[in-house]
N, C-alpha and C positions, 0 to 999 in steps of 0.2 A: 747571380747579380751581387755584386759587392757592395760591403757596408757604403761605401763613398755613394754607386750609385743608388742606393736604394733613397740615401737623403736629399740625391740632388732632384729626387723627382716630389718630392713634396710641396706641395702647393698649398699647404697652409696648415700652422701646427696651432695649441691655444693648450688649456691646464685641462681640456675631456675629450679634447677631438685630431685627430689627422687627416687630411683628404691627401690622397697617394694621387699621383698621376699615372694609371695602371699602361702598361704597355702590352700591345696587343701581341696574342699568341702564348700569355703565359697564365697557365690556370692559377685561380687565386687560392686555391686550397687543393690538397691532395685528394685526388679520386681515390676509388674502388680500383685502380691500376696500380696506383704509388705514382711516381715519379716527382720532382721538383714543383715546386708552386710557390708563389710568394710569401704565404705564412711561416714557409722556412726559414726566410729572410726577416722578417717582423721584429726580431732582436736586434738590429741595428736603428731600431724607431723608438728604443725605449727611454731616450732621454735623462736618466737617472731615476727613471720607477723601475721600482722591484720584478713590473710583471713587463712583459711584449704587447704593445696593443694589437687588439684582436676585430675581426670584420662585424662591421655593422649590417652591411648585406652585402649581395654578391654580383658581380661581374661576369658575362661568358667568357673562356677563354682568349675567345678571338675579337671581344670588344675592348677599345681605350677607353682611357680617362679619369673622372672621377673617381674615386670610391675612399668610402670616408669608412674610418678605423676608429673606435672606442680605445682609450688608453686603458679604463681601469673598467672593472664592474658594476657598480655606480654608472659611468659613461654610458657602457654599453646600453645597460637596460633602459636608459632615460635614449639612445639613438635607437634600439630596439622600438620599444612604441611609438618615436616619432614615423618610423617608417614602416612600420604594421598598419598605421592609422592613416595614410597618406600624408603626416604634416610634412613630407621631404617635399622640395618641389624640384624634378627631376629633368634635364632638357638633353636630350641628344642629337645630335647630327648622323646626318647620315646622307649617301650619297646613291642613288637607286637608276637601276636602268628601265628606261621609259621617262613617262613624264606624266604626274595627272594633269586633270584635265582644269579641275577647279584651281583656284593661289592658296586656297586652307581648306579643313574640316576634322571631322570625328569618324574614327571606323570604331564601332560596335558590334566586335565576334570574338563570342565565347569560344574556348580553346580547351580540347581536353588532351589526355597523354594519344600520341599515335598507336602502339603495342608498348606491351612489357620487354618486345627482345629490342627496344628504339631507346630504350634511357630513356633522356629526359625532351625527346624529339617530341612536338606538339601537332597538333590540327586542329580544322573549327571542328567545333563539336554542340549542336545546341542545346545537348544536355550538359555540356562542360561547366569551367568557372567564368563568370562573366570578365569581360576584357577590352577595355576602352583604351582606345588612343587619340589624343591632339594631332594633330598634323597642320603644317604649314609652308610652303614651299618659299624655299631663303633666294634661291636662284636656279637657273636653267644652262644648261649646255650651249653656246654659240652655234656650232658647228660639230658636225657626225665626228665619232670618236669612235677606235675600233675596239674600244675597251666594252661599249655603251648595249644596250636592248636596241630595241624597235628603232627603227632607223637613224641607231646610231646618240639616241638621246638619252641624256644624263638630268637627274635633278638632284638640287640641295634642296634635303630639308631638314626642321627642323620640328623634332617628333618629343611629344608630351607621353609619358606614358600614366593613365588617370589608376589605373593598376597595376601589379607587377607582377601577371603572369611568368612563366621560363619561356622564352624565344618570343615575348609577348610583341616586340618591334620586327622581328624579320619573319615573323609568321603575317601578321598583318599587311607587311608591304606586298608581301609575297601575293596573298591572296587580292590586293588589290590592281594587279595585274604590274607592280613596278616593283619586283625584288631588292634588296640591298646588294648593291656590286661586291662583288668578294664570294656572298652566301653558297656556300656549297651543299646545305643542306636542303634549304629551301627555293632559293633560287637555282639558274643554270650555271654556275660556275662549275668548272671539271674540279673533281680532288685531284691535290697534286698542280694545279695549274701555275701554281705562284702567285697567284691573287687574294690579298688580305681582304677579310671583311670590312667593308668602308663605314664601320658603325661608333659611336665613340662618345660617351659621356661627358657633353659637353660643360655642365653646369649642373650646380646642387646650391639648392639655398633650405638652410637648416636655420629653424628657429628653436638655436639650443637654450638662449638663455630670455628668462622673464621679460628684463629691463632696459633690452639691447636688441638691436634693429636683426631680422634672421641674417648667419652668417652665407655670404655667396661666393663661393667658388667658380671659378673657372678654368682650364683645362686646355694649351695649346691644341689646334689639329697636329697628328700624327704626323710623321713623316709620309706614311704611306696614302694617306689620304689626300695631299697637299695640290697635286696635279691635277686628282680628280675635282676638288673644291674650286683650284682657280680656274678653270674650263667653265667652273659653273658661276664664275662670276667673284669668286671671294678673293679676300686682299685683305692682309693682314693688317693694316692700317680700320679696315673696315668694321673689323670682328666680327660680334653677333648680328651686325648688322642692321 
């Protein structure tokens, strides 16, 4: 990614904070493998500080969106706590095959590691860490899709995560009988198929400063999700909806 585009995906700079507009498919930090990752790139966000800003939290590879960057040390540690403590208020979209049955609710399931040969691969577990999500469904499919689950239906929602387990949204959907479209791991999507994960950090509202309203961001849909979204009813005129 070049310095050009790295700027043009910024969605909001200030004197402690960045929210990057992450594109899906690229890891935000290097693995235990090596290869490319965005913090490679982080020297083109340094605006005349000495240092590269660095992640406040992290991103799956295969999810968009938000994700908001500390500039200096100071930053960090002050966006460190807000989101150790919950004070981020975090919204994603996502687009899943099936449909529930309720317009909203709460799934409460604890999640632990799957095996040590699975990385960072999850399951319920109810000895695990506890694991709460919002849910609220934004819209529905018109008409069967051969892209879709269960005959053919698609839902938008719009998922809270009240903690930050790893795979803590597409473990959840998964187990709630409506996977995230895309999900290869957890859902039925083939490796290999060509289908992106339809998940994507739609909103972050940070209450970084004392005497100022918390800052909120927001975060176009993806290219890749765009088809699946308006089937379910969205229009970018509409937005959050």
């Amino acid at each position: 990614m070049t310095p050009e585009e790295m700027v043009s995906r910024l969605l909001y700079r200030d004197g402690l904070m960045l929210v990057f507009d992450k594109p899906a498919g690229f890891a935000v930090h290097r693995g235990p493998k090596g290869g490319e990752s965005l913090e490679d790139h982080f020297g083109a966000l340094r605006f005349g500080l000495p240092r590269s800003p660095a992640l406040a939290h992290r991103l799956d590879r295969d999810t968009s969106g938000c994700l908001v960057l500390g500039r200096h040390r100071k930053a960090l540690a002050q966006l460190g706590r807000l989101f150790k403590h919950g004070g981020v208020e975090k919204t994603y979209w996502a687009v899943v095959e099936g449909a529930p049955e309720a317009a909203e609710g709460i799934i409460e399931l604890a999640l632990g590691r799957r095996d040590v040969t699975r990385g960072w691969w999850m399951r319920p577990d109810p000895k695990g860490q506890p694991a709460v999500t919002r849910w609220k469904v934004m819209g529905r499919s018109r008409l069967g899709s051969s892209g879709g689950g269960e005959d053919g239906k698609l839902a938008w929602l719009a998922l809270e995560p009240v903690t930050g387990r790893t795979h803590q949204l597409r473990v959840h959907c998964a187990e709630m009988g409506w996977p995230i479209l895309g999900d290869t791991i957890y859902g039925p999507a083939p490796r290999g198929g060509g289908l992106v994960l339809h998940l994507h950090s739609r909103e972050v509202v940070v209450p970084l400063y004392k005497n100022r309203p918390p800052v909120r961001v927001t975060a176009p849909p993806p290219p890749h999700m765009r088809a699946a979204l308006a089937q379910c009813g969205f229009h970018e005129e509409r937005g959050a909806g």
